[in-house]
C-alpha positions in Angstrom: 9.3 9.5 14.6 11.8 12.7 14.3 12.1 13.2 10.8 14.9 15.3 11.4 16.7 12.8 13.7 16.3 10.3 11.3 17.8 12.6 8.4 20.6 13.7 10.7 21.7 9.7 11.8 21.7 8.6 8.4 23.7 11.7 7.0 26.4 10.6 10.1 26.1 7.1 8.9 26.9 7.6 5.1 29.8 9.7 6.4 28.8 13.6 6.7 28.1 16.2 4.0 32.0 15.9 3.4 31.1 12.4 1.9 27.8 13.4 -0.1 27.9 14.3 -3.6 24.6 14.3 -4.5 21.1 12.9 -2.9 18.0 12.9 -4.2 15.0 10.4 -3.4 12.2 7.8 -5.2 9.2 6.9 -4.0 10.7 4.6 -0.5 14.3 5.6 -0.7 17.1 8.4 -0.4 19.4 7.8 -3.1 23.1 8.9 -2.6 25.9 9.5 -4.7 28.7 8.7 -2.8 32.2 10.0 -2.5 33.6 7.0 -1.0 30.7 4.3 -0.6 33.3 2.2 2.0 33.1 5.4 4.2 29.5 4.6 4.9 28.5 3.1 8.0 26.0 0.5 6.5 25.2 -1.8 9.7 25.0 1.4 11.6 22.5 3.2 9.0 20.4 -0.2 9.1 20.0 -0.4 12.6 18.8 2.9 13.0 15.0 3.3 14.0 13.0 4.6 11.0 15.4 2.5 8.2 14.5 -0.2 6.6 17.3 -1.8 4.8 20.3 -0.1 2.6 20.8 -1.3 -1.2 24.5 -0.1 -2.7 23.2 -0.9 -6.2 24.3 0.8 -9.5 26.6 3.1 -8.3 23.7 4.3 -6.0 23.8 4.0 -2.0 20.1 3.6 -1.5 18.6 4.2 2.1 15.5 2.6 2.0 13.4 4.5 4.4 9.4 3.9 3.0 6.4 6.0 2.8 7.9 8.6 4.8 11.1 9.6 2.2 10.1 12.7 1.2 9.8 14.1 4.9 12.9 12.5 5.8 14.4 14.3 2.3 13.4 17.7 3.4 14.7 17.3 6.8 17.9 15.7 5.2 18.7 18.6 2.8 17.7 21.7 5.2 20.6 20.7 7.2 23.8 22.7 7.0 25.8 22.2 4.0 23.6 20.0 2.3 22.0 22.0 0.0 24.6 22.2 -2.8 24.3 18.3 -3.0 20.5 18.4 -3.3 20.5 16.6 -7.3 21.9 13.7 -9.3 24.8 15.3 -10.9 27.9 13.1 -12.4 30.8 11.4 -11.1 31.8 10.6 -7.4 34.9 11.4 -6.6 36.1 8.2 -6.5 35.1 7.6 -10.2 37.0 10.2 -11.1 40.0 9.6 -8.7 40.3 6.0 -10.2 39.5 7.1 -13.6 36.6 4.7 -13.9 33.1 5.4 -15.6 30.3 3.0 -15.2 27.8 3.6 -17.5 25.2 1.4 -16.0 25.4 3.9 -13.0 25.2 6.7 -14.6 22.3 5.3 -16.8 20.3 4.9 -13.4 21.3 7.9 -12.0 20.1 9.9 -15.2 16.8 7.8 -15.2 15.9 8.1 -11.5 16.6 11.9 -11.6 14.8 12.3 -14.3 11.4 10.8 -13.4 11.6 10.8 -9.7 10.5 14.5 -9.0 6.9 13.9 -11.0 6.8 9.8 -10.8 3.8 10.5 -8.1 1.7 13.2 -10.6 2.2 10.1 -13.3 0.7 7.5 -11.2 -2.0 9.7 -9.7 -3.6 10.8 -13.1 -2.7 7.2 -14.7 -5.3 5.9 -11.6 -7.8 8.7 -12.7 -7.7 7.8 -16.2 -8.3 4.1 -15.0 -11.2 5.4 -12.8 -12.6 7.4 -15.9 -12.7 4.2 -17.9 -14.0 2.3 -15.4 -17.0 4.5 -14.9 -17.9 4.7 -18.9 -17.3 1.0 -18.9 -19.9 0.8 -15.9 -22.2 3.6 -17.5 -22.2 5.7 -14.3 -20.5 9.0 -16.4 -21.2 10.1 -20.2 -18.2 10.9 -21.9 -19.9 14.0 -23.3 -20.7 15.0 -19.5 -18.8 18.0 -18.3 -17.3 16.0 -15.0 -15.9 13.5 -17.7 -14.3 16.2 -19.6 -12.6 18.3 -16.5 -11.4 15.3 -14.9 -10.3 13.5 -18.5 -8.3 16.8 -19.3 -6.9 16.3 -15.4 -6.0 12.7 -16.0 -4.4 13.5 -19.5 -2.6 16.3 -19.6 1.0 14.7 -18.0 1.1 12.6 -20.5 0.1 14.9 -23.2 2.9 17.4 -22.3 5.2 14.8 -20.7 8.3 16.3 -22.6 7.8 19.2 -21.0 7.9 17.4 -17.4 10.8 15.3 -18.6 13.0 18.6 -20.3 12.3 20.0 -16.7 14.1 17.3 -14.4 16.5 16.7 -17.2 17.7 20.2 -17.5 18.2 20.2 -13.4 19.6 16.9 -13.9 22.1 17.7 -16.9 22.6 21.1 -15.0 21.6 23.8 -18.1 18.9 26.1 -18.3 15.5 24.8 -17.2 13.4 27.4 -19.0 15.0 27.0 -22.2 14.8 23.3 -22.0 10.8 23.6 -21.6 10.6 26.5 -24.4 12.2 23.2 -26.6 9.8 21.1 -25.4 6.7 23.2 -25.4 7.9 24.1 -29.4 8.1 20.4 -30.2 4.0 20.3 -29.0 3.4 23.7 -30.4 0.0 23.6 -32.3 1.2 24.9 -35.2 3.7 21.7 -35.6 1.0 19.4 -34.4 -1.5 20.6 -37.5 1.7 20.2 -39.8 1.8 16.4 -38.7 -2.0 16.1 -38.4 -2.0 17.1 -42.7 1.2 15.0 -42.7 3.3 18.3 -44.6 6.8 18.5 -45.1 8.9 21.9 -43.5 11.5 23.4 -45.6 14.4 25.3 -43.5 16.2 27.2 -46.0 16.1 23.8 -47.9 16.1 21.2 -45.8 13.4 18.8 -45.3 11.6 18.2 -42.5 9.6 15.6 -41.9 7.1 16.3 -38.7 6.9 13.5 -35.8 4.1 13.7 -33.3 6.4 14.3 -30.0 3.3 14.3 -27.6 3.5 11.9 -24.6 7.1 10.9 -26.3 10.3 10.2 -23.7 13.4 9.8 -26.0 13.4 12.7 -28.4 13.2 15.2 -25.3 15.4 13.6 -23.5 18.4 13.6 -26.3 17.7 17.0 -26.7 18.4 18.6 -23.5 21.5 16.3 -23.2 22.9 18.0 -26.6 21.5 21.4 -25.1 23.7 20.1 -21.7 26.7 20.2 -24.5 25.7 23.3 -26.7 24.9 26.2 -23.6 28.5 26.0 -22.1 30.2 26.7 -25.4 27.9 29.7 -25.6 28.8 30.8 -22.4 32.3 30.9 -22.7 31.7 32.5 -26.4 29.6 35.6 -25.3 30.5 38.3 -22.9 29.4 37.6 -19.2 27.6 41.1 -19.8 25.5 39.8 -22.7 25.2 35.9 -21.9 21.6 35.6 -20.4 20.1 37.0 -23.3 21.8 35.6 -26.1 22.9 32.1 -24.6 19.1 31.2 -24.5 18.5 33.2 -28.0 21.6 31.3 -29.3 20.3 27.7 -28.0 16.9 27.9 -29.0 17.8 29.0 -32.7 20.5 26.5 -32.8 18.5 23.2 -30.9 14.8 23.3 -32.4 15.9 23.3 -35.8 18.5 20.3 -34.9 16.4 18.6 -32.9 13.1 18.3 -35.4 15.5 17.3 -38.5 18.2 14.9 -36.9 18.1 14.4 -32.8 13.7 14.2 -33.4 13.5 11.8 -35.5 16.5 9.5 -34.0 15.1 9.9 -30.2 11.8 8.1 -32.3 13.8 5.3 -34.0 14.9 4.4 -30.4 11.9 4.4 -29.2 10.5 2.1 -32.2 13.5 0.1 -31.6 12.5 -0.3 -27.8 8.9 -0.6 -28.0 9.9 -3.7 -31.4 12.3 -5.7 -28.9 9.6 -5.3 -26.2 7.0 -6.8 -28.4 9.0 -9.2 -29.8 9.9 -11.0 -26.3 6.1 -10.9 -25.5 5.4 -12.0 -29.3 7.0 -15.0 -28.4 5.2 -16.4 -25.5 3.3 -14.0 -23.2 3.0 -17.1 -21.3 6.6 -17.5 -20.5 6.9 -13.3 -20.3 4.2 -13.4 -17.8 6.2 -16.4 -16.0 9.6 -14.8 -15.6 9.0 -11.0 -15.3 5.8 -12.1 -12.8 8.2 -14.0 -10.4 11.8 -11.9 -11.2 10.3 -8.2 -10.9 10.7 -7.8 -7.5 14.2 -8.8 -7.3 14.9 -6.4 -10.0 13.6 -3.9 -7.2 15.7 -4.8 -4.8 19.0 -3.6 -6.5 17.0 -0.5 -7.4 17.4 -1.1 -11.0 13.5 -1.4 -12.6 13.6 2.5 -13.5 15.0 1.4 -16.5 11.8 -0.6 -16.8 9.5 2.0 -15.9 10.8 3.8 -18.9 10.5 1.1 -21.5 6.9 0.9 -19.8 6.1 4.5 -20.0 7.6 4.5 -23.8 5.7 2.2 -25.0 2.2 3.5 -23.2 3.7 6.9 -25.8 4.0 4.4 -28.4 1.5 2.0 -28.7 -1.3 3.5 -26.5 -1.1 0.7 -24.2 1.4 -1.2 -22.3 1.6 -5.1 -21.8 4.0 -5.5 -18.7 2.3 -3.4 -16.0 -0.2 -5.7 -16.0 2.2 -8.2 -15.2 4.0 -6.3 -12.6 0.6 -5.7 -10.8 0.8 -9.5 -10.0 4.5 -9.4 -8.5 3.5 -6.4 -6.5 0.5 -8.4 -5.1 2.1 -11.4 -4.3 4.6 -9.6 -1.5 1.5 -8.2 -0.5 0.0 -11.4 0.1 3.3 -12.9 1.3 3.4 -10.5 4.0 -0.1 -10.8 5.2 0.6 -15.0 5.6 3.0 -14.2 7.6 1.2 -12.2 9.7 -1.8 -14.5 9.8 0.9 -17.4 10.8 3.0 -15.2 13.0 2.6 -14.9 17.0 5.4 -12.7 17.1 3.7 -9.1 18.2 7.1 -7.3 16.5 6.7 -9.2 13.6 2.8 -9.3 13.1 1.9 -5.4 13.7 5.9 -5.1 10.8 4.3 -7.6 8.4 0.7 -7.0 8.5 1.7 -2.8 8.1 4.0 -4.3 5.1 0.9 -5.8 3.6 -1.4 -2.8 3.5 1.6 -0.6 2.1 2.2 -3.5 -0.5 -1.4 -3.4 -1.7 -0.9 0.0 -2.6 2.1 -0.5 -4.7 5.3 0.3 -2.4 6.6 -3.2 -1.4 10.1 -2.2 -0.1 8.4 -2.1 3.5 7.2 -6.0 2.5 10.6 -7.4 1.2 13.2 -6.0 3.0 11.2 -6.0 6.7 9.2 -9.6 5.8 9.8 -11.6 3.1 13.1 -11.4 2.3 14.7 -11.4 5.3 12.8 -14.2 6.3 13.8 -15.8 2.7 10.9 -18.6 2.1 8.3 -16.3 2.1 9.8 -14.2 -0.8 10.1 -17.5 -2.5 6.4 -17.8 -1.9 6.0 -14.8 -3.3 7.8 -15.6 -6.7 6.4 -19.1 -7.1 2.5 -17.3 -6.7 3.5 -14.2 -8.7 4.7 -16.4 -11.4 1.8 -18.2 -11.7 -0.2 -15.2 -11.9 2.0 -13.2 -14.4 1.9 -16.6 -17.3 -1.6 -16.6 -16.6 -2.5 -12.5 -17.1 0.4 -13.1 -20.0 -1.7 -15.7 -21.8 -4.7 -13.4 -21.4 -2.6 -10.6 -23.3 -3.6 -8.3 -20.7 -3.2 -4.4 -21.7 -3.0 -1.5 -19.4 -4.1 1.4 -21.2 -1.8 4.0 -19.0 0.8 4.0 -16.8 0.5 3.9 -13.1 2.2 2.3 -10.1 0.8 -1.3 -10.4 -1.5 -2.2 -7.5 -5.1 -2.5 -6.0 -5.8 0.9 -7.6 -4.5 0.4 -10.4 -6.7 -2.7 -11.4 -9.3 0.1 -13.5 -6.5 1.0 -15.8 -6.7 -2.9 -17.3 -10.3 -2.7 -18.3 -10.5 -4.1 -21.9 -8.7 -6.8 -23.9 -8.2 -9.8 -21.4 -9.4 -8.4 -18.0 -10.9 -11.2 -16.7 -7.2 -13.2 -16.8 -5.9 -9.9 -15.0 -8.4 -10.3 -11.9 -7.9 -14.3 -12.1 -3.6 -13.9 -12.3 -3.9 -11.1 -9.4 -6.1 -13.6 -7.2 -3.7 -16.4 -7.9 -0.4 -13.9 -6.8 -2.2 -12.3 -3.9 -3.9 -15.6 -1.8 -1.4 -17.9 -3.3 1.4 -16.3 -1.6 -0.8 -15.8 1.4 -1.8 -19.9 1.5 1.8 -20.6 0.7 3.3 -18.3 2.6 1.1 -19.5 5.6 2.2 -23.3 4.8 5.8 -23.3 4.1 6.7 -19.6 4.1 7.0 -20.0 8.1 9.2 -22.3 9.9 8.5 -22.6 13.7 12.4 -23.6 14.1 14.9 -21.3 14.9 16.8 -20.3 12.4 16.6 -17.7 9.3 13.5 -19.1 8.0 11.7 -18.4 11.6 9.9 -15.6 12.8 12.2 -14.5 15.2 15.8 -16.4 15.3 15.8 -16.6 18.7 12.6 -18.6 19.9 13.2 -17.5 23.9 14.6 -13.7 24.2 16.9 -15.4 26.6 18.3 -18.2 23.7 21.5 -17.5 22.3 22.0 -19.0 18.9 25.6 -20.5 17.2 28.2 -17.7 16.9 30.4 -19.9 14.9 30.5 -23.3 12.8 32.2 -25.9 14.5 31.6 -28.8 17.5 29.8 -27.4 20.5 31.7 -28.9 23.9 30.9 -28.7 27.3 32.8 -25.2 28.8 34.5 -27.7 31.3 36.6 -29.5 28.7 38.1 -26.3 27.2 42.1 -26.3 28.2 41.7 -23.0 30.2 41.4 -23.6 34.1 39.5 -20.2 34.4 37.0 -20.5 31.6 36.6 -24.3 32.5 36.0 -23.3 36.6 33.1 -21.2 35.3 34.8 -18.5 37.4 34.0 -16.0 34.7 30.3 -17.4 34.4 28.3 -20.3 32.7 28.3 -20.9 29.0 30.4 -23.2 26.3 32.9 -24.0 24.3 33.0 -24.4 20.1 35.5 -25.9 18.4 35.7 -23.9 15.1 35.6 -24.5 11.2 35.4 -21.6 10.1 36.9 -18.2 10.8 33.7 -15.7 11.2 32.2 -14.8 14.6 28.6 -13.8 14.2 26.0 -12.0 16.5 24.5 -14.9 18.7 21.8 -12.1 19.5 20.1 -8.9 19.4 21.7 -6.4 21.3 24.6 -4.3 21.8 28.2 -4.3 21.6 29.5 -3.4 25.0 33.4 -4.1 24.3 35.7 -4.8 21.4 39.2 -6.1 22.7 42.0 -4.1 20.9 43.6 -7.5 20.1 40.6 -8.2 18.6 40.6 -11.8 20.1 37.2 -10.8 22.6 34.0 -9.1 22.4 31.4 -8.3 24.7 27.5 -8.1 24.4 24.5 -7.5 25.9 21.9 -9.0 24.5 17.9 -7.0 24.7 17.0 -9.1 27.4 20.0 -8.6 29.4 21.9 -11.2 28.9 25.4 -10.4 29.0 28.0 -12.2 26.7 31.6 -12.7 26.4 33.0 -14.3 23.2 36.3 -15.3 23.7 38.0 -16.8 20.5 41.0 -19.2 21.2 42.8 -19.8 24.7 45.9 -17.5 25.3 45.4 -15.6 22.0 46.0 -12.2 23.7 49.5 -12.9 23.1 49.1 -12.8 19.6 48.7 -8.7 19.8 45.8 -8.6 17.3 47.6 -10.9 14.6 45.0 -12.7 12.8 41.7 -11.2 14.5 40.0 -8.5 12.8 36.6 -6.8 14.4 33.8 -6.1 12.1 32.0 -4.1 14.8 32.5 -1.3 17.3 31.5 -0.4 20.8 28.1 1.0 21.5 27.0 -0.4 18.0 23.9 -2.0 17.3 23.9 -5.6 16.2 21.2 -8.4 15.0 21.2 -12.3 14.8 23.7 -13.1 12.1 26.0 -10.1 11.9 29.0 -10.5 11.3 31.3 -9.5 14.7 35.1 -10.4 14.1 37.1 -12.5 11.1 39.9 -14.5 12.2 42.3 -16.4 10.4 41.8 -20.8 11.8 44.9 -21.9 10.3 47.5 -19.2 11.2 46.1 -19.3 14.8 46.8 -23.2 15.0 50.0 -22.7 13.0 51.2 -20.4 15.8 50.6 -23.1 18.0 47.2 -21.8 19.6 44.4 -23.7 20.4 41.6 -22.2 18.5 38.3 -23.1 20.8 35.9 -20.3 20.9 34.3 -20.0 24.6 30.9 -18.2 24.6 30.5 -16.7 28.3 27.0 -15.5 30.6 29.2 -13.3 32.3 25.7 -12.5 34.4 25.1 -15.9 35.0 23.9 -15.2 38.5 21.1 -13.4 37.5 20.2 -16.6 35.7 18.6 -19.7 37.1 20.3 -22.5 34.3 22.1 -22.0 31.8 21.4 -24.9 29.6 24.1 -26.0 26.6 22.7 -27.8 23.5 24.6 -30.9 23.4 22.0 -32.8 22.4 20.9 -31.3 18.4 23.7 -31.0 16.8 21.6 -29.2 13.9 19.7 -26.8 16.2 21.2 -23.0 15.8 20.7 -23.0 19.7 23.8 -23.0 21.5 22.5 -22.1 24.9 19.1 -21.6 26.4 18.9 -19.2 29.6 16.3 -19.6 32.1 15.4 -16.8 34.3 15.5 -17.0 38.1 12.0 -16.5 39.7 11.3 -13.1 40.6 12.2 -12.5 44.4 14.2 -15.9 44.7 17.9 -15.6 44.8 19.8 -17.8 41.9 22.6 -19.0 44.2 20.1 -20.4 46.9 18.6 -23.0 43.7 19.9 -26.3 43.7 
């Protein structure tokens, strides 16, 4: 793959650098901050080789690309112009064209800034610390062994200084001085402050008390700290002399923000997090059963809008909190489950496509990156991501009743399994074994439908087969009131009579046309098969009224896409008959083309049989 193709296609398809105003990326996706999100191509940007699927979620327009993001990120913002875009910073222009502020949006564009740039250093030395424990549990290392104590210092020291990490991408974020944001942080964990809490001694500041907090491995009290800093530094920039301003801006804010932040900002960054890490408990308290149960089978739709950052916080708080967290645990079982999901699928499949994307999907999954698994597998083929739910339910209730604890944080996956060694361990192997093979024996059962249709492996069950382009009663192509489309002059095919007013793709393939009346599109499906849908008899003279394309020429289109919306009613009212005629305008090429008159519930509208290879079509009987 060409990263830099890739990163130049999808920067066309969201609209050019003119439409950017900020980017940034996660772990599988390039997250944009839009302009004008209705600028963006979408269809085209998810038809392009190398993208998986697109998520407009929370003011966000996520491109969700996989493993390969932060290539494709690089690529992305070395091109021209791009590089004053490369952060999260606040409002589209739209937002502030309209006036409107979404805090929701800008919540999840704070938190994914924010702990995006070292998410990966996180997970990596949360799976060391698991690996640690798992070897004292075992025996096989002394904790008083120098290897334990290089590699525990390794494993411990992001979380131990995560405010520093945190004032870092914050500051960039928030757009104020870095390096004074760190020299706030690094003072908060200062050993001299530490010993004060560790003797539990009161600080007087020319009178005022205050109390210490320990504000090692803590999230909130940093965080509201640079974001009063984000308020405090431009006031002192416009106060002092552009000749003076480096030196005492960053004199002014540290003498102005330490002592603020340990007697009022300190101490209520703590209360939230109490007040987090209290609700948290509480829902658990109540039944870790029923916790287990709905965050086991709900978590990964909470990923699809792109929204669980606001999870991985609470998660990571409470790890700062309590020492241990009880949801990852949890999460490891709906992580599992798409992993499993996907491998049933490929077990059940005899698609090549689809087994070499699913079976891929599954080894990725394992690892803890499912976007690969639900938008290329499961969800688009919808009953194996309900597969997945139903096992990863099962599994969460069951590691919930256990009261499994994870005693750092990490990406929840097959590696992650060390980091749960303790209280309740045996229900977390027993939940991940139900998620994992119950979504693969479910999966393999009912996940897959051999029909066509969306549940399927591939809609169309012959590469020749073209599926339903609209609801409605399918009729012979003879009995349509238009001498030339009824003579077959224009080539083989039939006739719908239409309920509804949508016209989507009957195949995969490529628009070749798009009628500026809008009344007629042509295709060409991958197999060669070339289409004509014509929508109503005589509607040219109409002049576009009622018809309006979805799709334009040259684009790239799947089974199901929507092509052109057209309005039933006003087309009859004009006086119009409304019969859409589906064309093989290569029909000679062909040796039948068969119409489904026969199931009326089958999705297949017509079934095209190739000619043998050197006999001539129109000498066939």
């Amino acid at each position: 793959m060409s990263y830099q193709k890739l990163a130049k296609d999808i920067l066309d398809g969201v609209g050019g650098k003119e439409n950017v105003n900020a980017v940034w990326h996660c772990a599988t996706r390039l997250r944009f901050k839009l302009n004008d999100a209705s600028a963006a191509n979408t269809k085209k940007i998810e038809n392009t080789d190398g993208v998986i699927t697109v998520v407009n979620s929370a003011g966000q327009y996520q491109v969700v690309v996989g493993n390969s993001v932060s290539q494709v990120y690089d690529e992305l913002t070395s091109l021209p112009g791009m590089a004053v875009h490369v952060s999260a910073n606040a409002e589209s222009a739209s937002e502030k064209r309209t006036g409107k502020f979404n805090p929701v949006s800008q919540l999840m564009d704070f938190v994914s800034a924010v702990f995006t740039p070292f998410l990966g250093a996180l997970a990596g030395a949360g799976i060391l610390k698991g690996i640690l424990a798992l070897f004292t549990t075992m025996n096989w290392i002394s904790i008083d062994s120098g290897a334990y104590k290089v590699w525990n210092a390794a494993s411990d020291a992001i979380f131990y200084f995560l405010p520093i990490f945190l004032a870092f991408t914050a500051a960039k974020k928030l757009k104020v001085n870095q390096f004074v944001a760190v020299s706030l942080a690094g003072a908060l964990i200062h050993p001299s402050l530490v010993e004060i809490v560790s003797n539990s001694q009161t600080i007087d500041f020319f009178g005022i008390p205050i109390i210490p907090i320990t504000y090692t491995s803590s999230v909130f009290p940093i965080l509201l700290s640079i974001w009063g800093l984000s308020y405090l530094e431009p006031l002192l920039n416009k106060f002092f002399p552009e000749s003076i301003r480096n030196m005492l801006t960053p004199l002014f804010s540290l003498v102005i923000m330490l002592p603020l932040t340990l007697a009022a900002i300190g101490p209520i960054g703590t209360k939230i997090s109490d007040l987090f890490a209290m609700v948290l408990l509480a829902i658990y308290g109540f039944s870790p059963l029923l916790a287990g149960l709905v965050l086991g089978a709900f978590h990964q739709s909470i990923v699809i809008f792109g929204v669980h950052w606001a999870l991985i916080t609470l998660m990571i708080n409470n790890v700062a909190n309590q020492g241990y967290d009880q949801w990852l645990p949890i999460v490891c079982a709906a992580v599992l489950s798409q992993a499993g999901a996907a491998l049933g699928v490929f077990l059940k499949s005899k698609d090549a496509k689809i087994k070499g994307l699913s079976g891929s999907a599954a080894i990725t999954a394992i690892f803890g990156i499912t976007e690969p698994a639900i938008y290329g597998v499961t969800l688009k083929l919808k009953r194996p991501f309900y597969c997945a739910m139903i096992a990863a339910g099962i599994g969460g209730a069951v590691i919930g009743s256990f009261e499994v604890h994870a005693s750092t944080f990490t990406f929840p996956s097959l590696l992650a399994i060390p980091t749960y060694l303790g209280q309740g361990f045996i229900g977390e192997v027993i939940g991940l074994i139900i998620a994992f093979f119950g979504a693969v024996i479910l999966t393999y059962f009912f996940g897959v439908s051999n029909k066509t249709g969306t549940n399927s492996i591939s809609v169309q069950a012959n590469p020749n087969d073209v599926v339903v382009p609209v609801d409605g009663q399918i009729v012979p192509l003879s009995s349509v009131s238009d001498e030339v489309f009824a003579s077959e002059a224009m080539g083989k095919g039939a006739g719908i009579v239409p309920i509804s007013g949508i016209v989507t793709a009957p195949v995969n393939g490529t628009v070749s046309s798009v009628y500026k009346t809008g009344h007629a599109i042509g295709i060409v499906s991958d197999s060669g098969v070339e289409l004509l849908i014509h929508i109503g008899i005589n509607t040219v003279k109409l002049k576009g009224q009622h018809f309006k394309p979805l799709v334009k020429e040259n684009e790239r289109i799947t089974i199901g896409d929507k092509l052109v919306e057209f309005d039933l009613e006003q087309i009859k009212a004009a006086g119009y008959d409304p019969t859409v005629m589906v064309i093989v305008t290569n029909s000679s090429n062909y040796d039948q083309v068969h119409v489904n008159l026969e199931d009326p519930n089958s999705k297949q509208l017509l079934h095209v049989i190739p000619a043998e290879p050197g006999v001539s079509s129109s000498n066939l009987v």
